[in-house]
N, C-alpha and C positions, 0 to 999 in steps of 0.2 A: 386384284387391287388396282388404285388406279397409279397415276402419279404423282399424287399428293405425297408430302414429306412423311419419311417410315423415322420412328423412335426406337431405336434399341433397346429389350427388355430381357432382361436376367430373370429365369426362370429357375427358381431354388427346386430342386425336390429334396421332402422333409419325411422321413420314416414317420407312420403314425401306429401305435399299440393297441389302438381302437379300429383302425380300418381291417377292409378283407385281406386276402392271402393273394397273392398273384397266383395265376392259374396258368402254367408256360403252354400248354394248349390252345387257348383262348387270348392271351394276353402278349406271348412274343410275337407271333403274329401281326398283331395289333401293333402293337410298340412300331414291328417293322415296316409297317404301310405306313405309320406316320412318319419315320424317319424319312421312307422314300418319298412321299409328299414334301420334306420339305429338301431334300437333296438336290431334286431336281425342279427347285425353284417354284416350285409350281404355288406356295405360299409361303413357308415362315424359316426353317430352323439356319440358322446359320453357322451353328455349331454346339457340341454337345458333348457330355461322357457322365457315364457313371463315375463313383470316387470310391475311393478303397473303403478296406473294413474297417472302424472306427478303435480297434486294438492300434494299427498300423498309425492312428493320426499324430500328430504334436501338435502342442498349442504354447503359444511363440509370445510373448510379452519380453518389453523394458522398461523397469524401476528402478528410479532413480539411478541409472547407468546402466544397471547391470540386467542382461538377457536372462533368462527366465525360461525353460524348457520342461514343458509335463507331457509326458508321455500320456495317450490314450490309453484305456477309456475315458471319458469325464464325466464322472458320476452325478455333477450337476444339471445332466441332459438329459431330458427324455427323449427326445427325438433325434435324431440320427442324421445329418446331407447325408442325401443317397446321389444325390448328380446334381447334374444341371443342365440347362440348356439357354441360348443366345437367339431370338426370335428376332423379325422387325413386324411391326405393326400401324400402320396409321393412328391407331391411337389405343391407350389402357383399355380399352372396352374390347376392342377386336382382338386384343394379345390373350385378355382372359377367355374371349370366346375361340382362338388356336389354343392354348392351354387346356380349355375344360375336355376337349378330345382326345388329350394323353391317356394313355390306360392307367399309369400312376396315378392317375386322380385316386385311382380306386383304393390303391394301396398304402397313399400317402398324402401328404398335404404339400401345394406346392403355390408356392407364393412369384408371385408378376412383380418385378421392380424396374422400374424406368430408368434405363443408365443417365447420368448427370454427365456434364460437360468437367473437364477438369479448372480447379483454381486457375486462375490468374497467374499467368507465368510458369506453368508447367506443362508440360508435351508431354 
């Protein structure tokens, strides 16, 4: 990369019930030369993790005052956060072409979203 300005990109990984199976022969492997690639700087991650199992989650709302706690599952999802990951990129193009090299491509759907700057008067 050169030294043009990098954007911080939130990379979701999303379960999909249509893709393949992960294959931990083939694919942790894989998974681990990407993390090492981007550990040691040499292009993108800047930080990552899997997320627990989707029984363990809660989903946190407030109405009209009062908090609001559902336990997982949520049977209005199909799809699942499996992780995530924190890239830098010179621009949406080059985050999706870091991205398409994930092996989760394979097994999931994973969406590039460009971090924003916060409002006005917040740190």
């Amino acid at each position: 990369m050169t030294d043009a300005v990098k954007t911080r990109y939130l990379v979701v990984h999303m379960t999909d019930p249509t893709a393949e199976q992960w294959d931990d022969e083939v694919d942790s492997p894989a998974l681990q030369r990407w993390i090492d690639a981007g550990r040691t700087g040499e292009r993108w991650e800047l930080d990552g993790s899997p997320v627990g199992d989707r029984d363990t989650a809660r989903s946190v709302v407030t109405r009209n005052g009062e908090v609001i706690v559902t336990d997982g599952p949520f049977p209005e999802q199909k799809e699942w956060f499996m992780g995530f990951d924190w890239i830098e990129a010179e621009s949406i193009d080059e985050a999706v072409a870091i991205v398409s090299t994930h092996p989760s491509t394979k097994i999931g759907r994973l969406y590039v979203v460009p971090a924003a700057p916060l409002p006005e008067g917040v740190n």
